[in-house]
N, C-alpha and C positions, 0 to 999 in steps of 0.2 A: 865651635867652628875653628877657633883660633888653637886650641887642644891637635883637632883633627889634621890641621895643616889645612884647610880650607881657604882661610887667609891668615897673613901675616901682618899680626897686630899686637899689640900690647894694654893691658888694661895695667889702670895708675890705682892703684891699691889708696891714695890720698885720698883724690877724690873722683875718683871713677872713670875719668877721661878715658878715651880710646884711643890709641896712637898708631894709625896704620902703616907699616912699612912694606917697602917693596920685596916683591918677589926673589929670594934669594937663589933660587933657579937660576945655571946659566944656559941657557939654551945653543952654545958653540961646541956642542962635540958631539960626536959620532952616533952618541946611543940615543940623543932628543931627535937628531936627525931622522934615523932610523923608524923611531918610535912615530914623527908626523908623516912619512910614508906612510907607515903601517894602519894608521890612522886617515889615511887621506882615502886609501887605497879600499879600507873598509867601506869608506861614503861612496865612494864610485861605486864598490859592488853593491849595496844597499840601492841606488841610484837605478842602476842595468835592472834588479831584483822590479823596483817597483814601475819602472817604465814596462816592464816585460808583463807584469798585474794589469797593468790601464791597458795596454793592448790586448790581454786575455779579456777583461771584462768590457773594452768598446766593441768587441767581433761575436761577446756572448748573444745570441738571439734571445733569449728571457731579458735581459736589461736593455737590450734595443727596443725591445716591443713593450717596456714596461716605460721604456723615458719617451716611446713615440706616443704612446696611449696616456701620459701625461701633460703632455705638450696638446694632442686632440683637445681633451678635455675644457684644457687652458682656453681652446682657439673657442670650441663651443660655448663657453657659459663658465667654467668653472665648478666651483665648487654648489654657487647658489641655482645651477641650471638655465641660465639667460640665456636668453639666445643674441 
């Protein structure tokens, strides 16, 4: 990890310690800016994408009539048929 740039750390060749250091990233210019736009921007559409899904699938009549005839079931008895 510490190879990959995952974190930034240092391993002690003496006796093995791990020595974490900070992120040497500065985050004050134009192109990190950019970059959490572009990033932000991705979650919002990912966001519209799957809210856009849950109102496809709460208007689907197969999963209406599959979560109402779940819920009957429920109200009836269950799974062991009690009334």
């Amino acid at each position: 990890m510490i190879e990959d740039g995952e974190i930034h750390a240092t391993i002690s060749k003496q006796n093995g310690m791990v020595h974490f250091h900070d992120n040497p990233e500065k985050y004050d210019n134009p192109a990190v800016l950019r970059h959490v736009e572009q990033q932000m921007q991705h979650c919002i559409s990912l966001d519209e994408k799957l809210e856009s899904m849950d109102q496809e699938i709460a208007v689907n009549p197969q999963y209406v009539q599959k979560s109402m005839g779940v819920r009957e079931d429920d109200e009836v008895g269950g799974v062991f048929g009690g009334k």
